[in-house]
N, C-alpha and C positions, 0 to 999 in steps of 0.2 A: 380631473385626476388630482387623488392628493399629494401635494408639498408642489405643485406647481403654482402660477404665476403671483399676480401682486402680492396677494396676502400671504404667499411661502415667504418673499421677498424678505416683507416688513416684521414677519416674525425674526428673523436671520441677524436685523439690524441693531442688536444690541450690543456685538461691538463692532469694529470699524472694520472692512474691508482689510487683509493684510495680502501684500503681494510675496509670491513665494515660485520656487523651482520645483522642478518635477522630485527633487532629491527631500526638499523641504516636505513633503507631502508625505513621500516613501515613507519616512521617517517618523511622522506628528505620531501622535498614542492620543486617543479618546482622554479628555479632563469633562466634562460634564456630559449629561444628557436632560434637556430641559425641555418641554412643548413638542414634542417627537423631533425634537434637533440635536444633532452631533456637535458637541463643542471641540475641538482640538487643542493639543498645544505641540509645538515645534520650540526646539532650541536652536540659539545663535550664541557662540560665546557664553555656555553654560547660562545663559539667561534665557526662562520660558516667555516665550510670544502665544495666546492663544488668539483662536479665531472660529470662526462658526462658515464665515463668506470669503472667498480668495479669490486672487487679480492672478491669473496666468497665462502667460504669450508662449509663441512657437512657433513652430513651423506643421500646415497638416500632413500628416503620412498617411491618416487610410480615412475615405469616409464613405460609411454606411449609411444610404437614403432611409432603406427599408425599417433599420433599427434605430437611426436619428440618431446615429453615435460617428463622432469624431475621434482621430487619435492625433494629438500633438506632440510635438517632441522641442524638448528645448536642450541647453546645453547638458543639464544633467541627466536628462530622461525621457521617459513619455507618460504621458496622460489619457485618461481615456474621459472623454463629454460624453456624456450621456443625455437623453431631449434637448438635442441642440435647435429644434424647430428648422432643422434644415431646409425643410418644405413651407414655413412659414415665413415667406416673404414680410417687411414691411416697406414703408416710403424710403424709411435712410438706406436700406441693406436689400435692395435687387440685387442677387449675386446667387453664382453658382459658388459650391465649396469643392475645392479640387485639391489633391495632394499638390505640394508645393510651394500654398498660398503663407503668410502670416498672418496669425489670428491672432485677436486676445480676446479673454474668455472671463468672467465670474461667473463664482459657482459655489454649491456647498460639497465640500470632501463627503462624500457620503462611502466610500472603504478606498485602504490603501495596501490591500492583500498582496498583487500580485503587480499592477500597475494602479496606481491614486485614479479613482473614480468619483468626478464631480458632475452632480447634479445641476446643467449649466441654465444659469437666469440670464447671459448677454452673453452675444456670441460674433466677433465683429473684424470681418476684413479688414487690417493695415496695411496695402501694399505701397503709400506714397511713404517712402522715405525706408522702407522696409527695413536697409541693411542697417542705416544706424539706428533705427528702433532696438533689434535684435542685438547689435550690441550695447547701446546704457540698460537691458532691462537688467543682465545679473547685476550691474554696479545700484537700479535702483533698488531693487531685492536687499541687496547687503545695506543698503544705506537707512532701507524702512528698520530691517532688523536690529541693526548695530545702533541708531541712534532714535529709536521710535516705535521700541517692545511693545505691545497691547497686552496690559493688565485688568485681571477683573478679578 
């Protein structure tokens, strides 16, 4: 299948991973298109962050075996995963995915039409510690943003 696994990865990695909210997504507008990849860019404090690959947590609200699609929802929104390999177990992540759980996710934004749709590369149960995961992630979110833009 193309744009999946390692070598979609390694194409992806020209800039860094930026973590962001379901709002941040909503929001980004297409800035490049390079190697059949979506570059993005989001603003924080009138200052553009672009990205290609994004870090997103939540909570799951619906998941679809058949279509390998996840919906999370964080404090601003929801997202939709798309080839989340739900059916592909590995050694770290035996797990069933069940609405309820905390996930976090990267992925590439591949549209943000209606709900932001990420084309997801890791897909990863966090329930030890859940509730304060869930809350530092908007404070890490503002802190990658505010003090740690990605320019290219």
């Amino acid at each position: 299948m193309a744009g999946s696994g390692i070598d979609s990865v390694k194409g992806s990695l020209s800039l860094p991973t930026v973590k962001a909210l379901a709002y941040h997504l909503k929001s980004a507008v297409p800035s490049a298109t390079s190697s059949n990849r979506k570059y993005w860019s989001c603003s924080y404090n009138k200052k553009p962050t672009y990205f290609c690959l994004v870090w997103v947590q939540g909570v799951i609200v619906n998941v679809d075996t058949d279509e390998e699609e996840v919906v999370i929802r964080d404090e601003s929104g929801k997202m939709r995963l798309v080839e989340a390999k739900i059916n592909t177990a590995t050694i770290d992540d035996l797990y069933v995915l069940k609405p309820g759980q905390y996930v976090m996710a990267v992925g590439e934004l591949i549209s943000n039409d209606s709900l932001p749709v990420l084309l997801t590369h890791k897909l990863k149960v966090m329930e030890s510690g859940r509730e304060v995961l869930a809350a530092l992630w908007p404070l890490e979110v503002q802190h990658q943003l505010k003090y740690a833009p990605v320019k290219y």
